[in-house]
N, C-alpha and C positions, 0 to 999 in steps of 0.2 A: 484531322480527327481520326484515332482510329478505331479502327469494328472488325468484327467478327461476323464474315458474312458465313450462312447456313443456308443451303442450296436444299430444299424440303424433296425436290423432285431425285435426288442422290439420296439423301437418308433423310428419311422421314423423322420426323419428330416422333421422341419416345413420350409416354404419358409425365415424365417425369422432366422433360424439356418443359414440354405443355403447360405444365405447372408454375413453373419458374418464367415462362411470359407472360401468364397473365397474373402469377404473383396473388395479388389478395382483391385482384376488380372482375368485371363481369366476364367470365369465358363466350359468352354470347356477342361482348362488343368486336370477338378476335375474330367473327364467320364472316366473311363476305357474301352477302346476299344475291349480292351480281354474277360471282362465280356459278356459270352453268351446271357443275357438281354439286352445289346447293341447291340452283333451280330445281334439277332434276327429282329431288329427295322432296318435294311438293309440299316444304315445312314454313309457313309463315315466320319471317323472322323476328317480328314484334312476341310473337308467342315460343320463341328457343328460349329452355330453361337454361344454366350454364350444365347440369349434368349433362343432357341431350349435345350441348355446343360441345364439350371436353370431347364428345364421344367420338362427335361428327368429322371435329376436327384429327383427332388421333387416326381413323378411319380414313379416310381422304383427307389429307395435306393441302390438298391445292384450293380448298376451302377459306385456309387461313386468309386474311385481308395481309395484303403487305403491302409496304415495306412494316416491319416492325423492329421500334428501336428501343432497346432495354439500356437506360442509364442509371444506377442505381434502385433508386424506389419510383423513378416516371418509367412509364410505357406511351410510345410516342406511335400510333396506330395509322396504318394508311399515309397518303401523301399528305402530309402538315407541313407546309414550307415554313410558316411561322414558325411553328414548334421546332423544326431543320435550326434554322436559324437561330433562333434564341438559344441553343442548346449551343449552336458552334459558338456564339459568343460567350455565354458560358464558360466553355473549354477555355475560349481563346483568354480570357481575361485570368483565368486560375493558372497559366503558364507562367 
C-alpha cells in the first residue's frame, strides 16, 4: 500500500492541512486526550468544541491522535488494525 507519511514534529501541520484530515467529521475526534500537551491545557475532552480542537491542534501538533489514515472520503484514526486491514484488502482486491 502506499502513503504519504507527514512527520508533524518536522513541519507542522498548516490550518489548511488540518482541514483536509478531518475533512467534514468532528475536529475533536483528531485530539488525543492521553497526549500530556492536552493534559497539560486542563481542558475536558468530552467538552472540546471542534473550533477549540482545530485550534489546539494547529497550536501544538503532538496533540493530534495518530496514526492517521486519509483514504478518499474515510479517515482511519489512531491504531484500527481492523480498519488497517480491511482497507489493505481493499487496495489489494482493486489491483
Amino acid at each position: 500500500m502506499e502513503y504519504e507519511p507527514h512527520d508533524y514534529a518536522r513541519r507542522p501541520l498548516t490550518p489548511e492541512e488540518l482541514a483536509d484530515i478531518v475533512g467534514g467529521g468532528s475536529a475533536a475526534a483528531f485530539v488525543n486526550p492521553r497526549s500530556p500537551a492536552f493534559r497539560k491545557l486542563g481542558i475536558s475532552h468530552p467538552d472540546l468544541d471542534d473550533e477549540s480542537a482545530n485550534r489546539i491542534m494547529h497550536e501544538n501538533n503532538v496533540v493530534v491522535r495518530r496514526p492517521i489514515v486519509v483514504h478518499c472520503d474515510e479517515r482511519i484514526i489512531g491504531l484500527d488494525v481492523d480498519a488497517f486491514e480491511r482497507l489493505a484488502r481493499e487496495q489489494a482486491s482493486s489491483e
